[in-house]
C-alpha positions as CSV (number, residue, x, y, z in Angstrom):
1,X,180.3,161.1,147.1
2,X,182.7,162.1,149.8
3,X,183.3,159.2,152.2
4,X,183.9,160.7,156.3
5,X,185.3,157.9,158.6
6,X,184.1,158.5,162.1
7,X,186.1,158.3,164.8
8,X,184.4,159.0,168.7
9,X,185.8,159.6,172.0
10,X,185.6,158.3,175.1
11,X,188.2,159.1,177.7
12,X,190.9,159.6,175.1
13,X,189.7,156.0,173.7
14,X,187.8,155.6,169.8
15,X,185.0,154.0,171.0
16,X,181.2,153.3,169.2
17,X,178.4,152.9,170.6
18,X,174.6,152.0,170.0
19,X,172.1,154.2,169.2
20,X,173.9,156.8,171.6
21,X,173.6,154.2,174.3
22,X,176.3,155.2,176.8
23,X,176.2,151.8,178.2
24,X,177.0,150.1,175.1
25,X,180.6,151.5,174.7
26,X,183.2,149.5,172.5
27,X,186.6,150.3,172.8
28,X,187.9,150.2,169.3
29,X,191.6,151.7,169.9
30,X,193.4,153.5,172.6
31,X,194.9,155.4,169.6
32,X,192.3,158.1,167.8
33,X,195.3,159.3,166.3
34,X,196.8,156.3,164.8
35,X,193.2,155.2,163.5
36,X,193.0,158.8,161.9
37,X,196.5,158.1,160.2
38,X,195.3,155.0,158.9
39,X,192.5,156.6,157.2
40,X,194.4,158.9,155.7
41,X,197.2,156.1,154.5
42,X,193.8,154.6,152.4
43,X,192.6,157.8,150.9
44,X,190.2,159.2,152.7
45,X,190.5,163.2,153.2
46,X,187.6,163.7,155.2
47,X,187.1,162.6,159.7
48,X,184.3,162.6,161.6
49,X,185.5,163.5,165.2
50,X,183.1,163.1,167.7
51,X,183.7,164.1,171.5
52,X,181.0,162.1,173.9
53,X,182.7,163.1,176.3
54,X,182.1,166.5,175.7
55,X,178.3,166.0,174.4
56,X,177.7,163.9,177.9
57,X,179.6,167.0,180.2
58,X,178.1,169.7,177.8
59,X,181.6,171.3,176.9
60,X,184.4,170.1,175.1
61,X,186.4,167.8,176.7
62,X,189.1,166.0,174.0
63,X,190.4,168.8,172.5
64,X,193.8,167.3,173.1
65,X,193.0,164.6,170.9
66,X,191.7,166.9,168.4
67,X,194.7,168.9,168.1
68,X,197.6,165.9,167.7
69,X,194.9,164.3,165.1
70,X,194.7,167.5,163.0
71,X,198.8,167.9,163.6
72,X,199.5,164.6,162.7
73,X,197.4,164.3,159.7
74,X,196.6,166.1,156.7
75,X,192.7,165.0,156.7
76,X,189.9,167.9,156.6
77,X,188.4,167.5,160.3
78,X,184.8,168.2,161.4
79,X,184.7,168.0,165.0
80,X,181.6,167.9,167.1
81,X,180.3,167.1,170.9
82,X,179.9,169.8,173.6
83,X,180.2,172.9,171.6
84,X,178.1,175.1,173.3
85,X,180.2,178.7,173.8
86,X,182.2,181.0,171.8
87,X,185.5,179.8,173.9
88,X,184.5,175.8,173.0
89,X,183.8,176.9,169.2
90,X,187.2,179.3,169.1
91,X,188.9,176.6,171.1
92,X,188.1,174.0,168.2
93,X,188.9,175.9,165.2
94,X,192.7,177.0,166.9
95,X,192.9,173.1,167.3
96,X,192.7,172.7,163.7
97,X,189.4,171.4,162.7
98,X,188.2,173.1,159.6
99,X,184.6,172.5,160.9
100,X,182.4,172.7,164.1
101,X,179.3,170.6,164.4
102,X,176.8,172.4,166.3
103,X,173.4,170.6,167.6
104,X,172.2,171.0,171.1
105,X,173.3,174.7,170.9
106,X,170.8,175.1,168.1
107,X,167.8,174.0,169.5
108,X,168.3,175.6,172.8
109,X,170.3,179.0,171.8
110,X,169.6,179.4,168.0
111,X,170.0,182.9,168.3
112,X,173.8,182.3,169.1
113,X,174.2,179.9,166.3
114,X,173.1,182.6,164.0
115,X,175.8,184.6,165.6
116,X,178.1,181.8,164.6
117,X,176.8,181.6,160.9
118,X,177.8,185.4,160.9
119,X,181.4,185.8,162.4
120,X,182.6,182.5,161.5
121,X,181.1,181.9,158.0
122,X,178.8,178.9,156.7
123,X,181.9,177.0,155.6
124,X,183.2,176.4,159.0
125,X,179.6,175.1,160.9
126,X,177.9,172.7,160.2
127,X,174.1,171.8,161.2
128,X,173.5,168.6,163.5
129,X,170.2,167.4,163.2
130,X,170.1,164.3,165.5
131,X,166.3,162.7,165.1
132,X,164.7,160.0,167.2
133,X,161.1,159.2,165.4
134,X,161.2,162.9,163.5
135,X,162.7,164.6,166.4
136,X,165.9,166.6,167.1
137,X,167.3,165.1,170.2
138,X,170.0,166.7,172.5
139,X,172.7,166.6,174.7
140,X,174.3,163.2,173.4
141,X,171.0,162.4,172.9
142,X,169.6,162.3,176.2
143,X,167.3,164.4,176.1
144,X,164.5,164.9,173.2
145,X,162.8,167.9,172.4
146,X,159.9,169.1,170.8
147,X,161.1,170.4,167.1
148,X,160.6,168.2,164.7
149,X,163.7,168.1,161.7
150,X,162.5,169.6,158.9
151,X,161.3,172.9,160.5
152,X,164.7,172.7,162.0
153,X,166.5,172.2,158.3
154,X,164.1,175.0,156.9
155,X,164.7,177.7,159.8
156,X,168.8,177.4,159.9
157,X,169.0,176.5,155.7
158,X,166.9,180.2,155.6
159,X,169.7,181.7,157.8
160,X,172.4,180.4,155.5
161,X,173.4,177.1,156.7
162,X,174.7,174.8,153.6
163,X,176.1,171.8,155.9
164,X,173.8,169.7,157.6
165,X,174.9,166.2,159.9
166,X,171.8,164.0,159.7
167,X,171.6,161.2,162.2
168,X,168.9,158.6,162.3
169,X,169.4,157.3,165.9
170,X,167.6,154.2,165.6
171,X,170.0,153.6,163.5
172,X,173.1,154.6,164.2
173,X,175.2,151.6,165.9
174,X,172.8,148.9,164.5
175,X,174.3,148.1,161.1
176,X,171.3,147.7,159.6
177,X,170.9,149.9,156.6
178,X,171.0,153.7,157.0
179,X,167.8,156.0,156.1
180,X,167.8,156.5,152.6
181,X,163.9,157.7,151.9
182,X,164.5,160.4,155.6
183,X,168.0,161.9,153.4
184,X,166.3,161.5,150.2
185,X,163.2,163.6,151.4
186,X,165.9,165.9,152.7
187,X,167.7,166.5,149.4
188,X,164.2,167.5,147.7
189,X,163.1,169.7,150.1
190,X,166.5,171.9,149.9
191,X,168.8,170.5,146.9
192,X,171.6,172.7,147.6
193,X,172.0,171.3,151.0
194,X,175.6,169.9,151.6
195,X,174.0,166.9,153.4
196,X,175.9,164.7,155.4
197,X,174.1,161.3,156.2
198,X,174.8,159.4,159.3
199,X,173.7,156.2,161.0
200,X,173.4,152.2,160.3
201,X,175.6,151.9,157.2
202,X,176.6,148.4,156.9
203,X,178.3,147.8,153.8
204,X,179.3,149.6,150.1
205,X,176.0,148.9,149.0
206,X,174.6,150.8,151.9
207,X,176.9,153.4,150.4
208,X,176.1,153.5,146.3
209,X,171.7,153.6,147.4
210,X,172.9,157.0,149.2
211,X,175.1,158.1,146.5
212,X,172.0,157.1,143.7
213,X,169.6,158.9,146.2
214,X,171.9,162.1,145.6
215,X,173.2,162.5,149.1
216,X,176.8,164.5,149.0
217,X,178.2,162.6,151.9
218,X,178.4,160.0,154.5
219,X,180.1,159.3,157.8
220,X,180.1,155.7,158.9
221,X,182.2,154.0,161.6
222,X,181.2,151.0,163.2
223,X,180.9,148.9,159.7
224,X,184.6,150.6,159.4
225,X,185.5,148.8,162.8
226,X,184.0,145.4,162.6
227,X,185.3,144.8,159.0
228,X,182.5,145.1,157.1
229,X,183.1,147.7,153.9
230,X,186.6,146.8,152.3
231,X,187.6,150.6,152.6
232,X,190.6,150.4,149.8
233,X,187.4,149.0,147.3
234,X,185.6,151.8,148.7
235,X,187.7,154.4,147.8
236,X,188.6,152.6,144.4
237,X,184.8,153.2,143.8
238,X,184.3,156.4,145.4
239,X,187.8,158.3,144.9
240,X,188.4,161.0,147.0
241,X,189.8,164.6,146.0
């Protein structure tokens, strides 16, 4: 299983919140990039990078951030959070991220995305489907619409999408466990789906059910921050490559 630390941004700051609950911020470290060398000094090879700033302001905001995390580090970064143009995407990619997460873009300008899929390849975009009670939610989740997520996965997986960011909301923040039947149901509907799962890990355990269930990946952050996963057993158990 590959194992994606998550580090989000607020005002330069890594940060967490609660089920996207603006008002809920932590402040974690005033130091992204230090946090994203210590993940690398443990073993992991993969970062989350997520710019709230940029999801609240629809555009990207911390691209400076993103560009001294990917310089300073050797970690494969997928960055996500107010992508919503050609510049924003282009702007991302000459920062060094390897990946773009795109998800309010795909609900309200899927035609664009597709554009994406085509002149940047599959391997450099990957799907955010962010669902509150089995619907895609936008805009830093402030807004909901009216798709519901597996239409969503089956329209963009038809176009040639391979990596998809799944976020439980009601989840995410609360430590309680993350979705394992929603990714499960996922992973039979479209098994060659690079599936990233995303909210309410608490512990390893939390970590081996998705890995059993057949999920490819995780990202996780808070359990990360309030010590609850011993990360170097972690990656003894899950070694990275």
């Amino acid at each position: 299983m590959i194992l994606i630390p998550a580090i989000d941004i607020i005002g330069g700051r890594c940060v967490r919140l609660t089920k996207g609950d603006y008002a809920t911020e932590k402040v974690y470290s005033h130091d992204p990039v230090l946090v994203a060398k210590e993940m690398e000094m443990i073993g992991f090879k993969r970062l989350h990078v997520v710019d709230l700033d940029g999801a609240r302001s629809k555009h990207v905001v911390n691209i400076d951030v993103l560009r001294r995390i990917t310089t300073g580090t050797h970690l494969v970064v997928d960055f996500g959070g107010g992508v919503k143009s050609d510049d924003d995407l282009r702007a991302v990619l000459d920062a060094g991220a390897q990946m773009v997460t795109v998800g309010s873009i795909a609900v309200t300008d899927p035609g664009k995305v597709a554009a994406w899929l085509q002149t940047f390849g599959a391997e450099h975009i990957v799907l955010g489907a962010d669902v509150r009670d089995g619907l895609i939610s936008i805009n830093g989740w402030k807004e909901e619409s009216t798709i519901a997520l597996m239409p969503f996965l089956d329209n963009y997986m038809k176009q040639g999408v391979r990596h998809v960011l799944c976020t439980d909301i009601s989840r995410d923040g609360m430590l309680q466990g993350p979705s394992t039947l929603l990714y499960s149901e996922i992973m039979k509907a479209h098994p060659d789906c690079q599936l990233i799962a995303s909210g309410g890990v608490s512990c390893i355990e939390d970590i081996r059910q998705l890995s059993s269930a057949g999920v490819p990946a995780v990202v996780f952050g808070k359990a990360i921050y309030e010590g609850r996963i011993d990360l170097q057993q972690l990656i003894n158990e899950f070694p990275q490559c």
